[in-house]
Structures are given as structure tokens and as C-alpha cells.
N, C-alpha and C positions, 0 to 999 in steps of 0.2 A: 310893639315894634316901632320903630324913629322911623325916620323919610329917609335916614341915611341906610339904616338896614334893609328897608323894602325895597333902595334903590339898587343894593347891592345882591339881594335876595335876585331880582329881576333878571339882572344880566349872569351870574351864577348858575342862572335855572336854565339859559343856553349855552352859556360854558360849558355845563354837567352834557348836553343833548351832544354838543361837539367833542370829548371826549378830550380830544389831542388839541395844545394849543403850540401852535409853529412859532417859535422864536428867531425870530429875524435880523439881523443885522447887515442893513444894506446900505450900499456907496451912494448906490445911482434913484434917480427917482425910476426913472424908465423903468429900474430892473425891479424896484418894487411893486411899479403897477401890473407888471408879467405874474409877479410871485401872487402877487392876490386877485388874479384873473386867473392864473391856476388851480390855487386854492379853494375860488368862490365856484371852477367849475367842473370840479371834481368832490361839490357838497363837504370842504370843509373850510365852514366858512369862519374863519376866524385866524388871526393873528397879531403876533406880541413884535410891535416895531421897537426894537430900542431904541436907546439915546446914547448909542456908541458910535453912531455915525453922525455927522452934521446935515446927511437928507432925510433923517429921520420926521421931522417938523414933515417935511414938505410932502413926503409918502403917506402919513395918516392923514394929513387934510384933503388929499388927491384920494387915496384909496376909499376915505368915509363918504366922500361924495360919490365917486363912481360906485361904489361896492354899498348903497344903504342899510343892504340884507346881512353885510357882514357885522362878526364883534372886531374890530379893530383896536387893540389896546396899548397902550404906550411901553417898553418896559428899560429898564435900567433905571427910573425915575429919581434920584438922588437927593434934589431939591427942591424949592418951592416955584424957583422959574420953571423947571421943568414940568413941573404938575400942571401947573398952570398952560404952560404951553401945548401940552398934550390934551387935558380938556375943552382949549379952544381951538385948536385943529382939528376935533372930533372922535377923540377917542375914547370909545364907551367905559374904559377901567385904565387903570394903569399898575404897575409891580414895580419892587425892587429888590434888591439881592439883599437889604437888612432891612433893620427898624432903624428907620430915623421918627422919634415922636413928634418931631416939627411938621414933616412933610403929613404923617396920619394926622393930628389937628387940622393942619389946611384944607386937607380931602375929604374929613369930616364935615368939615364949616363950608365948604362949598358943595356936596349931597354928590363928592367923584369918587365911585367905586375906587378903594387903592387895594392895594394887595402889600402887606411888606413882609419882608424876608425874615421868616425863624429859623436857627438851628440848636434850640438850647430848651428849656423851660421858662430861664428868667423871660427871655425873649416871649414864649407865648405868654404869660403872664403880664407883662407890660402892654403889648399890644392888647390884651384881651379888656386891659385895664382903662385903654382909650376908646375903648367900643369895639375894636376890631374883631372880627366873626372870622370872616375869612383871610388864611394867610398862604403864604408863599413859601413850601419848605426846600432850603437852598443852602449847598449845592449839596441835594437828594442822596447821591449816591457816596461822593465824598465822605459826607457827613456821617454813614452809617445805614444809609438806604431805607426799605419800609421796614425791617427791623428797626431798628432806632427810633425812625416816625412814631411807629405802633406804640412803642415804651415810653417816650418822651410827652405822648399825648396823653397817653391814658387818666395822667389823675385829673384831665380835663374832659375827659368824653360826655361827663353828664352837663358841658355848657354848649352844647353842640356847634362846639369850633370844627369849621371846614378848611380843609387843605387845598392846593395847588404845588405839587412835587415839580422842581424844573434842575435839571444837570445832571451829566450821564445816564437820561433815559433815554431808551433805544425800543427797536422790536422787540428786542430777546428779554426784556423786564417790564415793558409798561404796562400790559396786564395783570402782573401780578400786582401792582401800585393802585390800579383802575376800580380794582376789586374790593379793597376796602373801603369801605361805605362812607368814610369821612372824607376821602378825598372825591372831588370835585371832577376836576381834570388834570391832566399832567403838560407839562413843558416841553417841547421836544426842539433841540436844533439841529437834530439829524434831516428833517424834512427840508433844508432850503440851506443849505451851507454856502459859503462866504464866498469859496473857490469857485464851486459849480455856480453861481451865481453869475459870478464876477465871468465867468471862461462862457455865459451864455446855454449852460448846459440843458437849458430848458426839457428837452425829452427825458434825461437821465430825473429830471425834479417831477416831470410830470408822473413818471412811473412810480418813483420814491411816494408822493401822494398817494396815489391811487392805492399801492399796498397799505399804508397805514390806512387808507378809509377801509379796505376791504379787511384788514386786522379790527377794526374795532364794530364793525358790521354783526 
């Protein structure tokens, strides 16, 4: 095993214990340090900041430091500034919605969990070809859901490549996603949506958590 796979092995093995990872996209910092004060205390501690907003930087540096116990991971990571920026603000992984091979060499060469996005074979096979183990399958249901996953994976099951499902997963299907052994955790951005965010809806978010912790209990 490399120092990149045991690193990535490492933080995977609380991904797998957290189950659901909250996909976030937020304006305000304020509102992101409520979302992962939520999050961290209602025991699921973990979430995906992207990089669709400009306080994304500033929420994973704020959240890694107050929240130490949580995974805090970057996501929408596109480039190499980004990568870069999201492991020095502190966050334990980072995703992205494809394969860029440029930004997996750098994540490589610097020992930072990445995650990047398959929806195809070529795609697992390319990433699988730069070291990557674990990927990001995007967008899940779009694409043809865990039917599709299961088919698309199979002539690779005996290199035990692990998933991470994220888009249109909800209550009504992430169990059934959960359940197959190759996948890790799933993505969910029903937990912490842009509006309720934005509108302060905090009770409505806090409830929203608390059923998915007691769904995957």
C-alpha cells in the first residue's frame, strides 16, 4: 500500500462510519459555521464545502479549526489552485464532479485524499490507472443510479475500487445505494439546501439531520 492509499484508506474508514456526507454550498461564512455546528451535533460529523461559492475557502479553514473531530472536505475541486486551497485551509479530502488527471497527479504528489468524478468505464479505468481507489460516482441518479453503478463496475470489482454516489440521492433511495458493499458513503444535498440556508431556516435543517442520522442508525 503507498502513503497516498493508507492516507486515503484513513479518512474513508470515517466516511464508511458517517455514512451520509452533506453537500454544501454556502454564501455566508456565519451560515456555514451554524451548518457544521449542526451537523457536528446531531453526530454527523462531516461535510462536502464546495467551491461554488467564494466563502467556501473561508468556512473550511473556520469549520477545521472549530469542528477538529469533524471530516471537513472540499468539493467541486476543478483545479490545482483549488486543491491546493482546500488542503491548506484544512480539509481532510476533497471531490469533483469528473476526472481531471492534472488535479489527481497533484493530490497524488501531495498525499490529499481527492475523490474525482466517474460516470463511464473509460473514466474508471483512467483514474484507476493514476492510483485512484476511491471515486466519486456523479451525477448517481442521472446517470442511471445504482443499477448502472453495479454494471459499469463490475469488470472491476476484483481491484477493489470504492465509490462515493452524490446527485439526486434522497431518503427514498440512499439505502438502497448504502447497501452495496463497494460503495463507501453517499452525497446528499437535500440535508442543508441553499434556500433554507440562506431564509435561516435552521430548525427545518436541524430536523432534516436528525432523520437522516436516525435513517441510517
Amino acid at each position: 500500500m503507498t502513503p497516498y492509499e493508507a492516507t486515503v484508506d484513513a479518512v474513508c474508514e470515517e466516511l464508511a462510519k458517517l455514512k451520509i456526507i452533506p453537500v454544501l454550498a454556502i454564501e455566508k461564512l456565519e451560515d456555514g459555521m451554524k451548518m457544521c455546528e449542526l451537523l457536528n451535533k446531531n453526530g454527523l460529523k462531516t461535510a462536502e464545502i464546495t467551491f461554488r461559492t467564494a466563502a467556501a475557502e473561508d468556512i473550511i479553514r473556520a469549520a477545521s479549526d472549530a469542528f477538529p473531530e469533524m471530516e471537513i472536505g472540499a468539493g467541486t475541486v476543478l483545479n490545482i489552485r483549488d486543491l491546493h486551497r482546500a488542503f491548506e485551509a484544512g480539509a481532510k479530502f476533497a471531490v469533483a464532479p469528473g476526472f481531471n488527471p492534472t488535479v489527481v497527479k497533484e493530490a497524488i504528489a501531495n498525499n490529499f485524499p481527492f475523490f474525482p468524478g466517474i460516470s463511464s468505464p473509460s473514466d474508471i479505468e483512467q483514474a484507476y490507472e493514476l492510483g485512484v481507489r476511491v471515486m466519486k460516482f456523479f451525477p448517481a441518479e442521472a446517470a442511471g443510479g445504482l443499477k448502472f453503478l453495479t454494471n459499469i463496475s463490475a469488470p472491476y470489482k476484483h481491484l477493489g475500487i470504492r465509490y462515493i454516489p452524490t446527485g439526486g440521492l434522497n431518503t427514498e433511495n440512499i439505502m438502497s445505494y448504502l447497501a452495496n458493499p463497494q460503495i463507501i458513503a453517499a452525497g446528499g444535498t437535500w440535508l442543508g439546501k441553499a434556500d433554507d440556508i440562506e431564509a435561516g431556516n435552521w430548525d427545518k435543517i436541524d430536523g432534516i439531520i436528525k432523520a437522516a442520522v436516525e435513517l441510517i442508525s
